[in-house]
C-alpha positions as CSV (number, residue, x, y, z in Angstrom):
1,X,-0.6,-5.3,-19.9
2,X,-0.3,-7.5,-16.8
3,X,2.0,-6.6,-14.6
4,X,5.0,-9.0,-13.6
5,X,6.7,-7.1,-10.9
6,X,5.5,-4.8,-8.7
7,X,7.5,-3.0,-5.6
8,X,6.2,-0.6,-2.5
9,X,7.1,2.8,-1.2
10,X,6.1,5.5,1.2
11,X,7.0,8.9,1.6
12,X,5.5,12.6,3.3
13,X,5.9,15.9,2.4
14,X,5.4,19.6,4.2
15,X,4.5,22.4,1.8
16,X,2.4,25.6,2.2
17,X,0.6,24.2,-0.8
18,X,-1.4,21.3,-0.9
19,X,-0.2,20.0,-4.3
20,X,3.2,20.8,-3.6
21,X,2.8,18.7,0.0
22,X,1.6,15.7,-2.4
23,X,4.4,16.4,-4.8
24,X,7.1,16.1,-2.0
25,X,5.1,13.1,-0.5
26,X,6.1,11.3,-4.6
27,X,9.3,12.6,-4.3
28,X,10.4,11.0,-1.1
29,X,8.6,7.7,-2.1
30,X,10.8,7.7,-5.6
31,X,7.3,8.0,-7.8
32,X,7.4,11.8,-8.6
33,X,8.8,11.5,-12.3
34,X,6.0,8.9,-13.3
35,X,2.0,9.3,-14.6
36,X,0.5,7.6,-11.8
37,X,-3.2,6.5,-12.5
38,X,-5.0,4.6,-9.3
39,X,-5.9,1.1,-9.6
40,X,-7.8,-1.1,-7.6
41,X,-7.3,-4.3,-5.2
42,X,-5.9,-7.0,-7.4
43,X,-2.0,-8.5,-7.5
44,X,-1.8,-10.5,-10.7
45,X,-0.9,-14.1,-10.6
46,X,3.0,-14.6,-11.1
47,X,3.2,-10.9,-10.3
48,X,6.8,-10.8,-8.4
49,X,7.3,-8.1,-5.4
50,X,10.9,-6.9,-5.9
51,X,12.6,-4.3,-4.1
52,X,11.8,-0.8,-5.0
53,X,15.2,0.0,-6.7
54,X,14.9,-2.9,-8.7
55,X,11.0,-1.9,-10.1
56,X,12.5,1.8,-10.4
57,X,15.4,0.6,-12.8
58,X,12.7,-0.9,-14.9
59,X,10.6,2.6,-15.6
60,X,11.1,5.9,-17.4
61,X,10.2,9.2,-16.5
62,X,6.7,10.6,-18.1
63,X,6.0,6.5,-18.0
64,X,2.6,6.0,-17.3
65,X,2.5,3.7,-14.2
66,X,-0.4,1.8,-12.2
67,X,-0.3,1.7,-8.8
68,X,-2.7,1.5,-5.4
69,X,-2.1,4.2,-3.4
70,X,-3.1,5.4,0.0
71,X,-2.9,9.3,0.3
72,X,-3.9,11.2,3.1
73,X,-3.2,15.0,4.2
74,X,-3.8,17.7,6.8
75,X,-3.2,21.2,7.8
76,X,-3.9,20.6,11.2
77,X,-1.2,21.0,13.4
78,X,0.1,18.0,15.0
79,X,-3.0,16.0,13.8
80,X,-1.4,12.3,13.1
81,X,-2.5,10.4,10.4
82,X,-1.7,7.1,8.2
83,X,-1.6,5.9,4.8
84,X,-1.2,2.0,4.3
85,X,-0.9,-0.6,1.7
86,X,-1.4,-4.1,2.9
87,X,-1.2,-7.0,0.8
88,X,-1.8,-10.9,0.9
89,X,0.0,-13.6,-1.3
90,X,-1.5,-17.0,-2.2
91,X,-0.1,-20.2,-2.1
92,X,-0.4,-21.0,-5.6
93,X,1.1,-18.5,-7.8
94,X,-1.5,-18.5,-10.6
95,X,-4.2,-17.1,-8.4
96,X,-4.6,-13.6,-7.8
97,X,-3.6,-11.7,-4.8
98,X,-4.9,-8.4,-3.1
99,X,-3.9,-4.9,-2.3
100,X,-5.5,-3.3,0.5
101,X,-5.2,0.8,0.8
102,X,-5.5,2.5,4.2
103,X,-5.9,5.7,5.5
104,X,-6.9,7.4,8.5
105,X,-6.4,9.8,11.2
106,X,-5.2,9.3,15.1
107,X,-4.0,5.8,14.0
108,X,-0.4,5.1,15.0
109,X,1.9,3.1,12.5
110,X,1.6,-0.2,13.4
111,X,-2.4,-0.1,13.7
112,X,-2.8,1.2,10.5
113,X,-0.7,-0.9,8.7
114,X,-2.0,-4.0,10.3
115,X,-5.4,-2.6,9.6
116,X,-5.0,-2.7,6.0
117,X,-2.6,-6.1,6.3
118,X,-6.0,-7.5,7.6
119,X,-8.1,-6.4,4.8
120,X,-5.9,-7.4,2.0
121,X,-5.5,-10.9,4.2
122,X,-9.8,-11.1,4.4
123,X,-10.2,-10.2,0.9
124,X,-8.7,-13.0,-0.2
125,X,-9.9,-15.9,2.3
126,X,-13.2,-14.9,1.5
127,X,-12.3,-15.0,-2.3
128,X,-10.7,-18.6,-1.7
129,X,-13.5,-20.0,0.5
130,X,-11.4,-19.9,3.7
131,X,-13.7,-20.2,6.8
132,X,-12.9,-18.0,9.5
133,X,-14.5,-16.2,12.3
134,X,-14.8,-12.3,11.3
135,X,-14.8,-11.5,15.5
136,X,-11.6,-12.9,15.9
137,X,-8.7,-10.4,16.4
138,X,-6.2,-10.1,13.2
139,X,-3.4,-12.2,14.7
140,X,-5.7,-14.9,15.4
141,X,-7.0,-14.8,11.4
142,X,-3.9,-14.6,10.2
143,X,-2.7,-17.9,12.0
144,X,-6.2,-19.8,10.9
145,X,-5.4,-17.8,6.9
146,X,-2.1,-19.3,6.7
147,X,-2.8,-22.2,8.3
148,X,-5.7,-23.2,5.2
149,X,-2.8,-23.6,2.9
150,X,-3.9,-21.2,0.7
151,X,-2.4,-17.9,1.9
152,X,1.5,-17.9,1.8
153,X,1.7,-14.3,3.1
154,X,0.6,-11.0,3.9
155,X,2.7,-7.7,4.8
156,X,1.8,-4.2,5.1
157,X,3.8,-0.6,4.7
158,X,2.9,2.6,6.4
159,X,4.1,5.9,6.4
160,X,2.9,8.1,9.2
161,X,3.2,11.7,10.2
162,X,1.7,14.4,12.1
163,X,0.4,17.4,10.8
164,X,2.8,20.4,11.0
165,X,3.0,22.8,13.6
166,X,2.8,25.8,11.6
167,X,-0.2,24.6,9.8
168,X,1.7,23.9,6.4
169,X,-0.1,20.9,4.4
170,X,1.7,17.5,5.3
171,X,0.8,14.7,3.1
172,X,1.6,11.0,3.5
173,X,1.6,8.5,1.0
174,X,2.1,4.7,0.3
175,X,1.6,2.7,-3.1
176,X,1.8,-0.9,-4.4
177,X,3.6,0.1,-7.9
178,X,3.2,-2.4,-11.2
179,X,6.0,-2.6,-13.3
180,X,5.0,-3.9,-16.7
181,X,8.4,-4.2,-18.9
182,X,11.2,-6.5,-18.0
């Protein structure tokens, strides 16, 4: 059951209800039809990232579908928030990779999603013995990661909104789905 494919989305939703907010949130990322269970940090070796219609053709609604996801909601009127998934490659395709989730408040797009870009990044440095100097600012990482020869990339997707004005729930989501049939 390990997946070899795996494709990210975001989406929000505004709804009266919370649960309907999270429900819309799903619906605009694609994911509503599927039994999502939460996983942790870990990309499989080998584990392909395809585009999301390509990873949707390959599941069924009611399938029951791993992912890490980032939720986050509010009914506080225009109170911004994030939810981000940021993820690191390595080199050599039979190591594992990792999946960060993100979410916060007050944090525009690209902070947040750089944020958990970074973690995902760190996480697997430390992992592969990569010296690096934790006060140094995440674009200056990132160069000394990639430059070990053992991190081939990292990437991050946000989705960001701010709470509405009426007070209605607003929810934001982003996942890292696995897709385990071909």
């Amino acid at each position: 059951m390990i997946p070899k494919k795996a494709f990210v989305t975001t989406g929000s939703g505004v709804h009266k209800d919370r649960l309907a907010s999270f429900e819309l949130a799903l619906r605009a990322a694609g994911i509503e039809k599927y039994n999502l269970v939460s996983v942790s940090s870990i990309l499989p070796p080998n584990c392909k990232i395809v585009p999301k219609d390509e990873g949707l053709l390959r599941l069924k609604p009611g399938d029951i579908v791993h992912c890490v996801l980032a939720r986050n909601d509010t009914n506080e009127p225009h109170r911004l928030m994030a939810s981000a998934i940021g993820t690191a490659l390595p080199v050599n395709g039979e190591n594992y990779g990792y999946i960060s989730e993100h979410h916060s408040f007050g944090e525009e797009e690209i902070i947040a999603g750089e944020y958990a870009e970074d973690l995902a990044a760190t996480m697997l440095a430390t992992t592969l013995g990569i010296e690096f100097d934790a006060e140094m600012a995440w674009y200056e990482r990132e160069q000394v990661y990639k430059a070990s020869g053992h991190i081939f990339d990292s990437f991050h997707i946000c989705q960001t909104a701010k709470g509405d004005k009426d007070g209605k729930w607003t929810t934001v989501v982003a996942a890292m789905v696995f897709v385990t049939t071909d």
